[in-house]
N, C-alpha and C positions, 0 to 999 in steps of 0.2 A: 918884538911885539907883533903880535899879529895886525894883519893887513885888512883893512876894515874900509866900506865908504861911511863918510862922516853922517849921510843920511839917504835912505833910496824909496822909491816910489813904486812898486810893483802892481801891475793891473793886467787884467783880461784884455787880449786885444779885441778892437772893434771890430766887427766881419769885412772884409775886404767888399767894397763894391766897382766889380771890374769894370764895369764901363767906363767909371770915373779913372779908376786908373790908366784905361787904355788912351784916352783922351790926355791925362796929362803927360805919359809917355811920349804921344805921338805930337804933343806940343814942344816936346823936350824938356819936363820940369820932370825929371826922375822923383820918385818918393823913397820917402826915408824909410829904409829896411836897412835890419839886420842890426850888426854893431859898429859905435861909432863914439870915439876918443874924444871928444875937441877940449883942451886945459884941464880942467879939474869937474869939466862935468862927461859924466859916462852914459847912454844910451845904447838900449839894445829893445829894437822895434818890431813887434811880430815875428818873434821869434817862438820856438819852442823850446819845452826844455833840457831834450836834444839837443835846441842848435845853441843853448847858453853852454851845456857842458863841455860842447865842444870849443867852443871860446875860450872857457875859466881854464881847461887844461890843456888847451892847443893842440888838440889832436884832430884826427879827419873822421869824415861821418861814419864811416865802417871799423871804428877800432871803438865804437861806444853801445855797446849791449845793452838796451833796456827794454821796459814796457812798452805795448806800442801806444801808449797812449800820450808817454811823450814825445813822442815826435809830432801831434797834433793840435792839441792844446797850445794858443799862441796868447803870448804874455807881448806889453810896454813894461819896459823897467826903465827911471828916470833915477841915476843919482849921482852923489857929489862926494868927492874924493876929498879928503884934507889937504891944507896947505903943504906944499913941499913935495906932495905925492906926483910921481911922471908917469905916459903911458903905461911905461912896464908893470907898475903896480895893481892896474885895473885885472889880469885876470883873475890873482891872488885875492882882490876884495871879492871880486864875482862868486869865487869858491866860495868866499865866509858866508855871503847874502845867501848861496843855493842851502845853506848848510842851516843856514838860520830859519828862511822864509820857507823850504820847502820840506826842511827836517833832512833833507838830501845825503843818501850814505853810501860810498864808493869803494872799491877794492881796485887795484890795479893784480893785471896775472897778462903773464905772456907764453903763450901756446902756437903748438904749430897750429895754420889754419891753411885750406886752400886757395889758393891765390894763382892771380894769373899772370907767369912772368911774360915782362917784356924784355925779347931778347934779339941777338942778330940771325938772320937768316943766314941760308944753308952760303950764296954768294956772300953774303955781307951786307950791310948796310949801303942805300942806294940814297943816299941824304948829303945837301949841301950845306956848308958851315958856313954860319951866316957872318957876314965880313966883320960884324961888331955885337960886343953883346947890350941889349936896353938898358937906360937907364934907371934908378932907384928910383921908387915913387917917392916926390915931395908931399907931405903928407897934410900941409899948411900949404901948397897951392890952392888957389882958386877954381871951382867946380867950372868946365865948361858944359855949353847946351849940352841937356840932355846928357849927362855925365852924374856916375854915382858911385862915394866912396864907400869900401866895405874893411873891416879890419878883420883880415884872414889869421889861420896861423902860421901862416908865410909872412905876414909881414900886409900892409896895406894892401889893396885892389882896387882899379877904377875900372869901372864898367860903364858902356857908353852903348846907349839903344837909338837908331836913327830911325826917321820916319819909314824907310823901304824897311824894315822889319832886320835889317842885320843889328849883331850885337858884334862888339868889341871889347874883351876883357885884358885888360894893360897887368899883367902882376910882376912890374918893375923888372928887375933883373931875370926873371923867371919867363919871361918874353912876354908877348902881345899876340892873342889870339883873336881874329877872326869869324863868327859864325854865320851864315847866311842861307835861307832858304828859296829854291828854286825851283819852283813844279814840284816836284817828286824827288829833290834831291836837295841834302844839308852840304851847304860847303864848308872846310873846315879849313884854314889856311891860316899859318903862323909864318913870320921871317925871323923870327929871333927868339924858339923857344927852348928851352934843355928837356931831355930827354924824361927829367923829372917832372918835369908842369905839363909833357905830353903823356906821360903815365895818369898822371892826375885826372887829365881831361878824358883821356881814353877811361877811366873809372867813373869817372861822371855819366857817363856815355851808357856804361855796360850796365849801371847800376840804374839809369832810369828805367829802365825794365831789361829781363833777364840776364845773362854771366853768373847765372846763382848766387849772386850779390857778392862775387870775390871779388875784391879788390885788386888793380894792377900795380903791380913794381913794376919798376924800373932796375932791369938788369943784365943791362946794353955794358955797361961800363964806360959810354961816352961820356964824354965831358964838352963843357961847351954850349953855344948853341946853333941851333940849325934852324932849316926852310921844311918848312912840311906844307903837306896839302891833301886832303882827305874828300871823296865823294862818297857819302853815305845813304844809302836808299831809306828814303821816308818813311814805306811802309813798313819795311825791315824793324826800323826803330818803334812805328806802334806796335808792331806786332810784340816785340820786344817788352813795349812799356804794361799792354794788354795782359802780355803771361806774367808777370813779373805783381802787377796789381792784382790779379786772381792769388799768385801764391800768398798775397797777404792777405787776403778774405775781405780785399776790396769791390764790391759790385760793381761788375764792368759789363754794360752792352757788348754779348759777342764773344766774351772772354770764359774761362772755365769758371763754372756757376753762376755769371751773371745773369743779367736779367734779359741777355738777348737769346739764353737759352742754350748756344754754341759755344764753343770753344775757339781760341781765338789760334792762328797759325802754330806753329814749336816756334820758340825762340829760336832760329840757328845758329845762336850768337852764343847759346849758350854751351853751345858744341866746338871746341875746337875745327873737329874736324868737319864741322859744314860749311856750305856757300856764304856766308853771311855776309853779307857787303863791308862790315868792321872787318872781319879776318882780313879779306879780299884787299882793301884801301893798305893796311898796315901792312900786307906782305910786299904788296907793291911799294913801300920803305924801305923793305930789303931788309924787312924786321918781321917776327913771331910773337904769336902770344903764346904759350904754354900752359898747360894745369899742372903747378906745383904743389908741395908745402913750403911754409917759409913761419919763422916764429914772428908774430903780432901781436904787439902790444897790447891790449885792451882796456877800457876803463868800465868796469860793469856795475851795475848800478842795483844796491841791495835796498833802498826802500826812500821812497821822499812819498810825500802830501803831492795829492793832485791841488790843494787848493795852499795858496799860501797865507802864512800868517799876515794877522792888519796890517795897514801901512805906520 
């Protein structure tokens, strides 16, 4: 039988008003983003409809091809799974709901594409292995301050923002990352991460602006996990986020075509072979990034409704 929720609530989200967020942040009452399991009711909170498909089919943000318009457009969906129904079942009804409410219609295809491997250096890998690996997220633990659960396609995430502006991303077994900002520089520091959840992050990273929006592998071939530490130059990163929003015909003060007139630094991030303070931090791992090919999966997207059917 197909996988269906017994009944769902789909709406426009409300426009974000940041102050009020920054304020409950900094009180430590996190807000409800993104998607979230709890028994038999399902919520997915200002989201997009990018960020539902990659829920409903578990995949990462760079393996999903669409319009850019969904990735903007933020939806509340509220709904109720039938009796008997477990976690596992919620992405399978999420598919039925995209397919229902937004007319949603998909192909999967796997092609080579460029990509940027993560590899050992020419010495080897200068990385210590952390004496134990994290534990699983309990997923029915109790939220602490300023703590907020996300359901990945890993598997749960708690993310915890303190008042000094660091963020801490727990992804269970997957390790515990670190983020922090100082002056002019992002600290990036894990004790117990695999080299897969550091590919991940390092693709978070490249994809917030410039790396031509390739994606990193992991293709260390370690196992395990380890101690990292990363200093990353600030303006590096805008400079990065500035080209990177220009190439999508985003008006950016400063950036190419915006409206400061200028063009905004080269990414050098997106250059293997430049300075870029990413390259730099991650050789000093005693690791490489490379521009490869490598075949990725894809989920691309042949037609949905920007608006969806009634509730």
């Amino acid at each position: 039988a197909k996988l269906e929720f017994e009944v769902a609530s789909v709406r426009p989200s409300a426009p974000l008003d940041i102050q009020k967020l920054a304020a409950q942040i900094q009180a430590g009452k996190m807000p409800r983003m993104g998607p979230r399991v709890d028994g038999l009711l399902a919520e997915y909170t200002y989201m997009s409809l990018k960020d539902l498909i990659q829920v409903a089919y578990k995949v990462k943000p760079y393996q999903v091809t669409c319009p850019g318009w969904m990735g903007t457009q933020r939806f509340d969906i509220s709904a109720r799974m039938p009796e008997g129904s477990t976690k596992d079942d919620a992405p399978k009804m999420l598919q039925a709901l995209l397919e229902d409410r937004f007319k949603l219609k998909i192909h999967r295809d796997t092609q080579e594409h460029p990509v940027l491997a993560l590899t050992a250096g020419k010495g080897g890998p200068k990385l210590k292995e952390s004496p134990a690996t994290n534990a699983a997220i309990d997923p029915d633990a109790p939220l602490q301050k300023g703590e907020m659960q996300m359901d990945t396609a890993d598997g749960p995430a708690r993310m915890t923002t303190r008042p000094d502006g660091s963020m801490t991303m727990n992804m269970g077994a997957k390790g515990i990352t670190t983020i922090k900002m100082d002056g002019q520089t992002v600290h990036i520091a894990s004790d117990t991460t695999t080299m897969e959840a550091f590919a991940d992050m390092l693709t978070q990273v490249m994809q917030m602006g410039g790396g031509g929006g390739k994606p990193v592998l992991d293709m260390t071939g370690l196992k395990g996990n380890y101690q990292i530490a990363l200093d990353l130059s600030l303006p590096d990163l805008m400079a990065m986020a500035k080209e990177q929003a220009a190439s999508m015909g985003i008006d950016v003060p400063g950036a190419a075509g915006g409206t400061g007139g200028g063009r905004a630094a080269p990414a050098e991030a997106s250059d293997p072979g430049g300075g870029s303070s990413v390259y730099k931090s991650v050789e000093a791992l005693g690791l490489k990034l490379e521009t490869r090919k490598a075949p990725v999966e894809q989920i691309l997207v042949d037609s949905a409704e920007k608006t969806p059917t009634e509730n």
